[in-house]
C-alpha positions, 0 to 999 in steps of 0.5 A: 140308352133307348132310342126315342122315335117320334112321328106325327100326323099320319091322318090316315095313311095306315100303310105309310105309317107301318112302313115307316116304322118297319124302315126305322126297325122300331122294336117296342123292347128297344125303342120308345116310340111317341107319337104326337097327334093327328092319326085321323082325317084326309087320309083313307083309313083313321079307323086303322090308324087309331087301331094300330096307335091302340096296340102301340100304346099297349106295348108302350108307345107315348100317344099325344093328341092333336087339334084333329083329334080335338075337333073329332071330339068337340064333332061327335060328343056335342050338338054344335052345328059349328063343330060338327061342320068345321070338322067333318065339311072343311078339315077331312072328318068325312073321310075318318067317318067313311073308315068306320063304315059310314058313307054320305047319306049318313053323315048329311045334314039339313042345313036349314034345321041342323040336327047331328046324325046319329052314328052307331058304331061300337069301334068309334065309341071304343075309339073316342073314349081312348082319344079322349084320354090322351095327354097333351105333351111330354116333358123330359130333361132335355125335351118337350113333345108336343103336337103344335107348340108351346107359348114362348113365355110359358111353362108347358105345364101352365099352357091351356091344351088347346094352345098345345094342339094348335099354337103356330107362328107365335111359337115358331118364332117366339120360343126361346126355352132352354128344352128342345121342342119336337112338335107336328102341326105344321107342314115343314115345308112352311116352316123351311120356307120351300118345298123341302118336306124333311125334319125342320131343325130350327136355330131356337131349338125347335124341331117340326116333323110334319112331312104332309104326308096325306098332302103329298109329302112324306112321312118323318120319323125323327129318331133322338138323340142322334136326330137321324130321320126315317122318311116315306115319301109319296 
């Protein structure tokens, strides 16, 4: 039987992210690897990030997308002042911006008279276009993956994919499904109440793996079915 390994929301942290997995002894031929989102902003290197999730998801890797990559999108292929700000001003998309390349002259704007700068860079179209192709979970016999969660009195199938990219509370509580729900998003710390940044098993069968690596946690790595947990800390 395949090990399944999970990972979530490296944002970023490329060297974390291939320690992690040397620390899991990933092997493509042996393991299925699935990654639940959030590779992009805060962190040092997004470009890098999404580089190495390309060559992952070609030797077989599953790549689900996260409410990050969702505002990178809405940021870069609309003309929204909202959208471009609430990315790149108050959710670290400046950072991902100055992986590919870009410093601050070129991403600023006139507040009085928005017009979105215009970024040339073949990597970041290549990079939006693979993102943009991404699925929003995974649905196994005994599993769902997901990057945020699921509504409680839903079929995941039936869920809007922004309510799987960012749902919170309402999920964490509420669930009450029969399939155990492995899910990012949120800092595991919030969800244990403490500052404890390991794997949250919670007793509805929902499992968070987000350690806040780029916030000074750690990275997890949730290997199933075994639940035994891979970790880089900071």
């Amino acid at each position: 039987m395949k090990r399944i390994l999970v990972i979530s929301d490296i944002h970023g942290e490329i060297e974390k992210f291939e320690q992690l997995l040397e620390e899991a002894q990933y092997d493509a031929k042996q393991d299925q690897l699935i990654l639940l989102g959030d590779y992009v902003d805060r962190g040092p290197n997004a470009r890098a990030v999404i580089e190495k999730v390309r060559e992952l998801k070609e030797e077989g890797a599953l790549i689900l997308k996260g409410n990050h990559e969702d505002m990178m999108i809405k940021a870069l292929t609309t003309n929204e002042e909202r959208s471009w700000n609430h990315w790149v001003k108050r959710n670290g998309g400046d950072k991902t911006l100055y992986s590919y390349g870009f410093v601050e002259e070129d991403i600023a704007v006139n507040e009085k008279d928005f017009q979105k700068p215009i970024l040339h860079s073949r990597v970041l179209e290549e990079h939006i276009k693979f993102i943009q192709e991404l699925d929003h979970y995974i649905e196994t016999e005994e599993y769902i993956f997901v990057h945020a969660g699921v509504e409680p009195m839903k079929r995941v199938s039936e869920s809007e994919p922004y309510t799987l990219m960012w749902i919170r509370n309402e999920f964490h509580n509420g669930y009450s499904g029969e399939k155990v729900v492995v899910f990012g998003h949120t800092e595991t710390k919030t969800l244990h109440g403490s500052e404890e940044c390991g794997v949250y098993f919670g007793s509805n069968r929902i499992i968070g793996i987000d350690g806040g690596a780029v916030y000074g946690g750690q990275l997890n790595c949730l290997e199933l079915p075994s639940k035994k947990v891979y970790v880089i800390k900071n």
